[in-house]
RORO-185649 format. One line per field, with one value per residue (C-alpha): x, z, y; residue number from 1. Coordinates in steps of 0.02 Angstrom, whole numbers. Each point is the difference from the previous one (the first is absolute). Example, Ala and Ser with C-alpha at 12.3 -4.5 7.8 and 13.67 -1.06 7.14 Angstrom:
# RORO-185649
x 615 69;
z 390 -33;
y -225 172;
bake 1 2;
//
This chain:
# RORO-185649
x -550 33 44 125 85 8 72 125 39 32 95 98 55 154 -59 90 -131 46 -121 1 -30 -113 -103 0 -34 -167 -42 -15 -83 -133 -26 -43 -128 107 -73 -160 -113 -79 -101 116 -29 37 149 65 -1 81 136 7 41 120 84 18 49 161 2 32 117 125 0 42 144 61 2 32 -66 86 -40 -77 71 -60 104 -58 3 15 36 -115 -112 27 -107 -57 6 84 21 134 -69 129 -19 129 48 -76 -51 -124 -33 -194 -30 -167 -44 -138 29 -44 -25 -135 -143 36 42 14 -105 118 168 135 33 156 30 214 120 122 182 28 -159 27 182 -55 -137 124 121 -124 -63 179 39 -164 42 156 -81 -135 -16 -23 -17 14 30 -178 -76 30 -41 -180 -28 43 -127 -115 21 -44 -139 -104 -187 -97;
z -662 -180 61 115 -125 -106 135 20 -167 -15 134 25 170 56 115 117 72 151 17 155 -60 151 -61 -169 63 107 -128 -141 167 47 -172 -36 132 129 182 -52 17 -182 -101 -33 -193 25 86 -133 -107 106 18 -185 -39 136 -82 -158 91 69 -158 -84 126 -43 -175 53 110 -128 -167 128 -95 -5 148 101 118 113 175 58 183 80 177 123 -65 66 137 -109 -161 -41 -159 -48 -152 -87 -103 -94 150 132 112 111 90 28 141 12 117 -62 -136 -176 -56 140 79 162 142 133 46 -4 -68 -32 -178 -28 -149 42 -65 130 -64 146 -21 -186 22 155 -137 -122 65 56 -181 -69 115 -43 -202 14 105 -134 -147 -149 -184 -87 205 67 -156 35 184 -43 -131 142 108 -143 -12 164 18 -146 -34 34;
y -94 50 188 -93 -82 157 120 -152 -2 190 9 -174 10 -112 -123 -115 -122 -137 -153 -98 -188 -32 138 -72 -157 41 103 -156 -102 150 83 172 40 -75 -51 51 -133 -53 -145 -157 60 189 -50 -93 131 104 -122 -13 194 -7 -140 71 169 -102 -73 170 50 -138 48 190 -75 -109 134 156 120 165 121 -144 -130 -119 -80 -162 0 -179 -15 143 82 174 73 168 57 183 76 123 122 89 145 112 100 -67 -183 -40 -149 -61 -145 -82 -109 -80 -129 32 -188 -55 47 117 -93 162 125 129 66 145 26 130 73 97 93 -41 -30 -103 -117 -16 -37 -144 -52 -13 -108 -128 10 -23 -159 -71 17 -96 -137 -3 -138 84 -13 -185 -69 106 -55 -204 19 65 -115 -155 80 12 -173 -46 94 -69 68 -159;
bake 1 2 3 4 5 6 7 8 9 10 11 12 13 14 15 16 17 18 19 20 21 22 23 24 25 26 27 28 29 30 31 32 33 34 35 36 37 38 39 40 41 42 43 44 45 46 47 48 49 50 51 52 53 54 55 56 57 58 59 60 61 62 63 64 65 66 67 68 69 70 71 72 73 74 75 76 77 78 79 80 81 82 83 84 85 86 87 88 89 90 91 92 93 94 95 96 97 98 99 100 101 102 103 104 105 106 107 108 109 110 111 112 113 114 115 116 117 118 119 120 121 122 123 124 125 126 127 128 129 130 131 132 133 134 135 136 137 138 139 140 141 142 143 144 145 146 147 148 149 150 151 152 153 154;
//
């Protein structure tokens, strides 16, 4: 973890993040370790980390930080996550199927790592109309913090 944060602070990548509020939401319910079945006490914990987790990504929504932003999505949740990676000369576009935030749910997948101009410009647009759908800054920040607030660690 600590060389993570190094490497991230040497090289302090721009980063455009979306966040599905459904995700966000069984996220708080489930806590870190997700479906997977746990003690009563264990899952509490894990609840609690995820809490404060949310809990830290309202504050980054609300002071946006330079070189990092945050899009609240709030109606569907999208059907598979894609990320476009952009370097000086160069994009690529990576698709995984599996999700990143739960435990896996399939046996099997296609991940794609491509070049393509024509995927990356299809990935692209879906990206852009997403981002101006999006609740962000001050307005992201407030809709966590209600969900927060709903979802109480008892």
């Amino acid at each position: 973890m600590a060389a993570r944060k190094r490497m991230y602070g040497i090289r302090r990548p721009g980063i455009i993040a979306m966040i599905a509020l459904p995700k966000l939401l069984r996220f708080v319910e489930e806590g870190v370790a997700g479906n997977i079945p746990l003690s009563d006490r264990t899952r509490r914990i894990c609840r609690k980390v995820a809490i404060d987790e949310v809990a830290n990504i309202a504050s980054l929504m609300e002071t946006e930080p330079m070189g990092l932003q945050f899009g609240l999505l709030t109606t569907v949740e999208p059907t598979s996550s894609f990320k476009i990676l952009r370097a000086r000369d160069r994009a690529s576009l990576a698709i995984n199927p599996f999700n990143s935030d739960s435990a896996p749910n399939t046996p099997s997948g296609v991940a794609m790592i491509t070049g393509a101009e024509e995927a990356i410009a299809a990935h692209q647009r879906v990206a852009e109309a997403q981002w101006r759908d999006a609740l962000k800054g001050a307005a992201a920040a407030a809709k966590v913090r209600e969900l927060l607030a709903a979802h109480p660690l008892n």
